[in-house]
N, C-alpha and C positions, 0 to 999 in steps of 0.2 A: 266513218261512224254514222249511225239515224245522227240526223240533223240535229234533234230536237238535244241529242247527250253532251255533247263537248259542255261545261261550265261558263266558256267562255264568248261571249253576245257575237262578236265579231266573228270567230270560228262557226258558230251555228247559223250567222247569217251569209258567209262565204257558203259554206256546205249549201243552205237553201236555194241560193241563186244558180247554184251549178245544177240541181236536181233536176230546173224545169224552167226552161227558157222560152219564152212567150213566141210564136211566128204571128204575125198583123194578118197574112192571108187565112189564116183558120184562127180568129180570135177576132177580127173586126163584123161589128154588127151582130155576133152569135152571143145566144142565152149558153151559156157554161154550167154543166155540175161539176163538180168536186167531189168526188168519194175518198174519202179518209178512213184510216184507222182511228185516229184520236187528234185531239184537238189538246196539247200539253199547256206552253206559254200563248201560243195565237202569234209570237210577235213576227216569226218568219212569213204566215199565212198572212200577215195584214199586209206584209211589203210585194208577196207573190199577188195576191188579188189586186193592190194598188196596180201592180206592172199586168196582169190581164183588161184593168181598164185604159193602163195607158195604148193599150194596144187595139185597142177599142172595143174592147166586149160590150155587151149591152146590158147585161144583168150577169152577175158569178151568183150559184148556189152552193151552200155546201151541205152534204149528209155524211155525217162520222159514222161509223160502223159500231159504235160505244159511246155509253151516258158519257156527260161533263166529267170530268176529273175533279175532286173535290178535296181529295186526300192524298199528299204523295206515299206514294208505294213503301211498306216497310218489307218486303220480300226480295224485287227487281228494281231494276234499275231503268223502269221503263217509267214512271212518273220521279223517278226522285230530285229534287232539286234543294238548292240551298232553304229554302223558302218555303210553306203551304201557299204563299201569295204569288210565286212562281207560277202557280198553276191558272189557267183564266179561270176555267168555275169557282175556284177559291178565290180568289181574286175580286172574280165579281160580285158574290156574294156578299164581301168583307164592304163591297163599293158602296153596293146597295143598304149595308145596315148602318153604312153613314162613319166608314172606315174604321169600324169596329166590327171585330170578331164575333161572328153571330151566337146564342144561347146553345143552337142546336142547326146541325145543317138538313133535317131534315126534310123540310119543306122545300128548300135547293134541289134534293136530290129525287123527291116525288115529280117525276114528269106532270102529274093532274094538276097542279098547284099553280098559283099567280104568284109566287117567289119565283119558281122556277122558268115560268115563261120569260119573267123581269130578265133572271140571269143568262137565259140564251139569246135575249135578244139587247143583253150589254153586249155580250161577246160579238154576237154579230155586230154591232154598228163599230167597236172597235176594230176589229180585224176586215171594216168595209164590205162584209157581202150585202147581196139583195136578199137571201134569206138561209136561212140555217135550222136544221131540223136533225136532232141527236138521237139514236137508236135506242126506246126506252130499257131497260136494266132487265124489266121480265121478260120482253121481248131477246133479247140479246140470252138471256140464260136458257130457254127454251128451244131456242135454236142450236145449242150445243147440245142439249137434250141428256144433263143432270139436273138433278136436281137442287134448289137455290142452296140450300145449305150446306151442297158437295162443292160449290165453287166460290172461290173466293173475289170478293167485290168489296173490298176496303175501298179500294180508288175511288169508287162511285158512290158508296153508304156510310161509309164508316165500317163496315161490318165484319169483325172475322169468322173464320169458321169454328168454330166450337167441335170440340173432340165427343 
């Protein structure tokens, strides 16, 4: 199964370490990117990056190919978890408003915003990279080249699509 689905911590983190096993001769002294699809929990990424520095990298980046996750999925079964707090952008955000559930996750989900830079750069220091930069929503909808209201973006806005 994606790593990121089993329910169970132990089974997703088994699954994670078999994905991608570190070599010391291409990973000591090298600046790393990361390209992801999505950034779910963080918690398999914080122990893969842990074990890239063990291995001596010098800086890990990472760029997800998709905004934060903020909402789990009412469609697939690609963000869904027991939890909204499951999710790191939810998560972080909840962190950030002082382990309360924010009014409105708006501002989370505006890339332009100083919520937002707060909550990618919790995620980052939890999951230990050198830096991290999310693929912003207009940008990402633009390049599949519908338009926003024909794609559905709960996961990143809240937003469904209206008939």
């Amino acid at each position: 199964p994606r790593s990121f689905m089993p329910q169970d911590q132990t089974v997703r983190d088994l699954v994670a370490k078999m994905k991608l096993i570190p070599i010391r001769d291409l990973t000591e002294g090298k600046r790393l990117l990361f390209c992801e699809d999505s950034i779910v929990r963080g918690t398999q990424l914080r122990d893969t990056i842990g074990r890239m520095f063990e291995y001596g990298a010098r800086e890990v980046h990472m760029r997800p190919s998709c905004p934060p996750l903020l909402y789990a999925c009412k469609f697939l079964n690609f963000s869904r978890s027991r939890s909204q707090l499951d999710l790191a952008g939810h998560r972080a955000a909840v962190e950030l408003e002082g382990d309360r559930e924010p009014e409105s996750f708006d501002d989370y989900a505006n890339p332009d915003s100083s919520r937002h830079q707060a909550m990618v750069d919790r995620i980052r220091k939890k999951i230990g990279l050198t830096t991290l930069q999310y693929q912003r929503l207009d940008d990402m909808v633009k390049a599949i080249g519908m338009p926003m209201e024909k794609c559905c973006t709960y996961c990143w806005n809240g937003r469904e699509i209206k008939d």
